[in-house]
N, C-alpha and C positions, 0 to 999 in steps of 0.2 A: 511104662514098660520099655527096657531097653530095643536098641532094633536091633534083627538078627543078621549074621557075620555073610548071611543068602544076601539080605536087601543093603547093605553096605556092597558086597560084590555088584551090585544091580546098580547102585548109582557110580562106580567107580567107572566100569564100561559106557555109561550114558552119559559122559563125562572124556571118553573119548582114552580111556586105560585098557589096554591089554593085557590079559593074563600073559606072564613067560612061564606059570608053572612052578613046581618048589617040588619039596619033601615032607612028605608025610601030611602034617595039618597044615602047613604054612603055603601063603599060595602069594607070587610076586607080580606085581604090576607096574607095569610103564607108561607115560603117557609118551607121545610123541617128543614134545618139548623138554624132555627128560628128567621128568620129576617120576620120584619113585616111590612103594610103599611096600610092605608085609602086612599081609594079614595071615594071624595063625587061630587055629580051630575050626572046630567042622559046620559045616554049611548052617545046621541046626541051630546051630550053641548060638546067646544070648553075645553080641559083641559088648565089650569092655569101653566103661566111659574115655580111656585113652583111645583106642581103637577108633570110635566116633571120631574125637575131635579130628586124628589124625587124619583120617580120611577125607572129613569136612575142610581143613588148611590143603591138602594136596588137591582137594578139584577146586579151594580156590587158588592157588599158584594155577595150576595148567590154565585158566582162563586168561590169567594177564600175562 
């Protein structure tokens, strides 16, 4: 079962990313070290096996 667009937001902050906000379903994060990302759709919804990996490469960039 894929994981939801909630628990990808949850390790993106735990991982040291801030929300800057977006429109409408799209929500942008920053980390410090200035790696970025979108995630679009709402908290609920099933994320997208791109959206995983993506998220998975940007908390590992912010680490090194």
């Amino acid at each position: 079962m894929p994981p939801k667009i909630k628990e990808l937001i949850r390790s993106l902050e735990e991982a040291g990313f801030v929300n800057r906000g977006g429109k409408g379903s799209h929500r942008n994060f920053e980390h410090p070290q200035g790696c970025r990302i979108t995630l679009s759709g709402q908290v609920g919804d099933d994320a997208k096996p791109y959206q995983v990996r993506e998220a998975r490469k940007k908390i590992e960039e912010s680490k090194s």
